[in-house]
N, C-alpha and C positions, 0 to 999 in steps of 0.2 A: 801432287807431292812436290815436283819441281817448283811450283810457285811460292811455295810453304818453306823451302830452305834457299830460298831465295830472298827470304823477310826476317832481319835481324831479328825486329821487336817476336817473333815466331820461334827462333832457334833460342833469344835467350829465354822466353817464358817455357817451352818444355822441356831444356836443358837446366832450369832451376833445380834447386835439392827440393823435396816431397817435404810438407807442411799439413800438418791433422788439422781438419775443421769440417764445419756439419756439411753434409752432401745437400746440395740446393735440388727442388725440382726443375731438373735440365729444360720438359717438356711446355713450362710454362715460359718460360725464356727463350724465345725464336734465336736468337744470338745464340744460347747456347747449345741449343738441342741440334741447331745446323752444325756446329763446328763436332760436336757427339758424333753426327750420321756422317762429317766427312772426314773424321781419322778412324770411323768402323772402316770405311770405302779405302780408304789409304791405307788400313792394315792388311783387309782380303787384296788388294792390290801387288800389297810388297809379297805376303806369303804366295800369290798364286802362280808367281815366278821362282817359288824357291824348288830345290830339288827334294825337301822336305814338306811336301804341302800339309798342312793341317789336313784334317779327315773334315773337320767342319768347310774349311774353305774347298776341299773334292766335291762336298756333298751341295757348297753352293751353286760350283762350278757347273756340275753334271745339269741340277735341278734347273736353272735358271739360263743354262745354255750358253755361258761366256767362257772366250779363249783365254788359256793360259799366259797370253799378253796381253790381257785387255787393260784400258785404264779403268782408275775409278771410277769415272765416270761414266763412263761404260758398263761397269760393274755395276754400277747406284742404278742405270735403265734398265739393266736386265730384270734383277732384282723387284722392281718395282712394277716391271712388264708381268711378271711370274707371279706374284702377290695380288694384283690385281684381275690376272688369267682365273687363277686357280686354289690360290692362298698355300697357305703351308700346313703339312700334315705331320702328324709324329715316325711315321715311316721316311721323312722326309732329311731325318736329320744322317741316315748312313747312307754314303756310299754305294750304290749298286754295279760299279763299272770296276771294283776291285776287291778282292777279298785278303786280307789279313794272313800274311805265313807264320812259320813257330814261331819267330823273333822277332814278332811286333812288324816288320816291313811288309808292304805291299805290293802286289804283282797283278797283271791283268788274269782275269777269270779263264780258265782250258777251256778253249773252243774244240769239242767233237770234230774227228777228222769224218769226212763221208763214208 
């Protein structure tokens, strides 16, 4: 990410105003299917230091086994370590390590005292 706001021609093209036009397929364009996979990595990155983590980026976090400081980079191997272990399941996508209070926040699950 640091590299990325370190590159004019970077800051001015995604600080431009938004422009409608037909969606390309990303996956046949190597150029752009990588720049895709590295602001998905740069977004789990930024939220997975915030004090509001997404439920999606807990659920990558937990599954995938990466620190809540890890870079993207870091993030993109786990990820990919995980995918290639085991792939992804639909139980896959909540959380196991925290459960939901009345008002929407979350807290770690009561551990039974002995």
């Amino acid at each position: 990410m640091k590299l990325k706001l370190d590159n004019d021609l970077w800051i001015r093209r995604a600080s431009s105003a938004y422009s409608s036009a037909v969606m390309p397929e990303i996956w046949d364009d190597q150029a752009a299917s990588g720049e895709f996979i590295d602001s998905f990595f740069d977004y789990i990155e930024f939220t997975n230091t915030s004090k509001a983590t997404p439920l999606i980026v807990q659920s990558l976090r937990e599954k995938a086994e990466f620190s809540p400081g890890a870079s993207s980079t870091d993030i993109h191997d786990a990820f990919e370590d995980l995918l290639n272990d085991r792939g992804w399941s639909i139980t896959d996508w909540k959380p196991q390590k925290s459960s939901r209070t009345a008002k929407g926040r979350f807290r770690p699950p009561r551990t039974s005292s002995p």
